[in-house]
C-alpha positions as CSV (number, residue, x, y, z in Angstrom):
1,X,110.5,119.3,81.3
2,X,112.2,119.7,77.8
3,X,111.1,115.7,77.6
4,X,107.3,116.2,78.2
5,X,105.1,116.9,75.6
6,X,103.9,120.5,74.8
7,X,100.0,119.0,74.0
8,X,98.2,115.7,73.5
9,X,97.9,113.4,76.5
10,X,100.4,111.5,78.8
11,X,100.2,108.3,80.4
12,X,100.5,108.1,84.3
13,X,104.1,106.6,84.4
14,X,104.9,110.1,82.5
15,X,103.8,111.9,84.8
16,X,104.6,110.1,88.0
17,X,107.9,108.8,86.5
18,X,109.1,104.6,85.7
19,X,112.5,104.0,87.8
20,X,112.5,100.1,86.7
21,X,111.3,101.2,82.7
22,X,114.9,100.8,81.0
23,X,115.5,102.9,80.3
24,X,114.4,105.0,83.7
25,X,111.4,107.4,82.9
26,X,112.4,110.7,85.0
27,X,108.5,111.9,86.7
28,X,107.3,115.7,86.6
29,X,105.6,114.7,89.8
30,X,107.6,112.5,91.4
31,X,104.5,110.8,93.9
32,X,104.0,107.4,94.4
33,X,101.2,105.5,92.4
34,X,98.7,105.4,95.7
35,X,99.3,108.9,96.3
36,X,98.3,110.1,92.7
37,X,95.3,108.2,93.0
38,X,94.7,110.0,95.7
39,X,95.1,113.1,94.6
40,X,92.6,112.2,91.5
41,X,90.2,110.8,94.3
42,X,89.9,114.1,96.0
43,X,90.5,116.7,93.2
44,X,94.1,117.9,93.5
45,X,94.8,115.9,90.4
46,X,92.9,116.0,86.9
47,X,90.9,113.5,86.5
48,X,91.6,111.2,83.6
49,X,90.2,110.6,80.4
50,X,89.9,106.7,79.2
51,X,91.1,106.6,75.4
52,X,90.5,102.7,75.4
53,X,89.8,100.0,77.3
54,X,92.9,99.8,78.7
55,X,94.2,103.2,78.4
56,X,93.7,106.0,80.8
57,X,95.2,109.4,80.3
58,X,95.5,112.6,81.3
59,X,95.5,115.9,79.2
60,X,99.3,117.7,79.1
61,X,97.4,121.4,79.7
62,X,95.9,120.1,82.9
63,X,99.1,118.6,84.2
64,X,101.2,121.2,83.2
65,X,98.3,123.2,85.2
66,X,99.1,121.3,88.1
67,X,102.3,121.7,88.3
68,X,102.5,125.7,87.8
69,X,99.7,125.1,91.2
70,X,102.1,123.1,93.1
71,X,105.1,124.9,92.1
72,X,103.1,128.0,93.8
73,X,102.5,126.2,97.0
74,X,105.8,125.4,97.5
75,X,107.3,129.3,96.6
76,X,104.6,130.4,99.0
């Protein structure tokens, strides 16, 4: 995760990844678009914070939260 940012937010094709972005943009959750939205509707995900009109992101503590939870899941 050495390319992910320490703080600030992160747009979702950081998080979920961008194969056809050139070039590729490797995901810390690799999950389809539907899926995360998902996972957002229910409450597994964080929910987002809109910093425009056309900009929805999510805070880097709370994904880097998530992942430390799914990362757990898995081990267990």
């Amino acid at each position: 995760m050495s390319y992910f940012p320490e703080s600030g937010y992160v747009r979702l094709r950081q998080i979920i990844g961008d194969p056809k972005a050139s070039p590729p943009v490797p995901g810390v959750i690799p999950v389809s678009r539907s899926l995360w939205w998902e996972w957002v509707k229910t409450g597994k995900a964080p929910k987002p914070h809109k910093l425009g009109p056309k900009i929805t992101a999510w805070r880097v503590s709370d994904i880097r939260r998530l992942i430390d939870e799914l990362a757990e899941q898995e081990a267990a």
